[in-house]
C-alpha positions in Angstrom: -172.0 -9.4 133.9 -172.0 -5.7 134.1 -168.8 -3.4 134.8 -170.8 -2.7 138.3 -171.1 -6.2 139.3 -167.8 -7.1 138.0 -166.9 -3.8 140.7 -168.8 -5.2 143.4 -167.6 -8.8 143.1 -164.1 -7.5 143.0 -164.9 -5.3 145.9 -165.9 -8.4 148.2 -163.2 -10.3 147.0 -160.6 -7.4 148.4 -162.1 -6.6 151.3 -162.1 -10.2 152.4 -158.2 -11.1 151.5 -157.5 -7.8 153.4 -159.9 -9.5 156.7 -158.2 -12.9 155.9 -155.2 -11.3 156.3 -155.6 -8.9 159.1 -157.1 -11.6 161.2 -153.9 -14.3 160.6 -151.6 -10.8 162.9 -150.7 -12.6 166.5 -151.7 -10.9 169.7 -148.8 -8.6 169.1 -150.4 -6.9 165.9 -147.9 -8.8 163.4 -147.7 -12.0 161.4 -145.7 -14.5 162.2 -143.0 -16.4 159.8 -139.8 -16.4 157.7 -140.4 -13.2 156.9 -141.5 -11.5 159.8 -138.0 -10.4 161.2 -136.9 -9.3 157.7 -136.3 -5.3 157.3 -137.4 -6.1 153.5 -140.7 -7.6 154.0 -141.3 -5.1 157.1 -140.6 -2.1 154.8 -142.8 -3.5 151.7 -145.6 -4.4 154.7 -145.2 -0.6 155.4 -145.6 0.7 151.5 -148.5 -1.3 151.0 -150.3 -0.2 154.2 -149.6 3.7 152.9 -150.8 2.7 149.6 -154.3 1.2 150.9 -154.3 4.5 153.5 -154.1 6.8 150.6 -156.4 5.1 149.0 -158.9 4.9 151.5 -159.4 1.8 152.0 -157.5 1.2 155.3 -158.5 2.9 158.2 -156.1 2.1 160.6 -152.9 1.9 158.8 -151.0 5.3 160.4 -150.7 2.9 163.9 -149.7 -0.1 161.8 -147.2 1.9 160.1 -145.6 3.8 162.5 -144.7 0.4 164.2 -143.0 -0.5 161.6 -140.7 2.2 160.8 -139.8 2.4 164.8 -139.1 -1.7 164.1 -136.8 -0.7 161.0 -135.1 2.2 163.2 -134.5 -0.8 166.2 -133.2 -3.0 164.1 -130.7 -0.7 161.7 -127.3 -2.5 161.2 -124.3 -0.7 162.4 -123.5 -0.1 159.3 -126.8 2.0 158.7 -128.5 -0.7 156.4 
């Protein structure tokens, strides 16, 4: 197999975990589980969504960002954590 295929193979592959997993979001825009609630997973959700922005391969990831940093700022502990 050449690099190129290899590329292309990889290619589909990514672009249909990142469908898979855009498509599971509820009405709402957000997944539902254990971890939805959870300022960690939120704020590693957010990272990766910058890192596929910057990387071009996320189009609408400002939106999807920006609602979760105003979840993290609704939900900061009194303590500021």
């Amino acid at each position: 197999m050449s690099d190129r295929q290899s590329s292309s193979r990889w290619e589909a592959c990514y672009d249909r975990v990142i469908a898979d997993l855009l498509g599971e979001r509820c009405s709402s825009g957000h997944w539902e589980g254990a971890l939805s609630s959870s300022a960690l997973s939120t704020a590693t959700a957010i990272t990766a969504l910058a890192i596929l922005d910057r990387s071009g391969h996320l189009t609408d990831s400002h939106r999807l960002q920006q609602a979760g940093l105003e979840w993290l700022a609704s939900h900061v502990n009194q303590d500021g954590g």
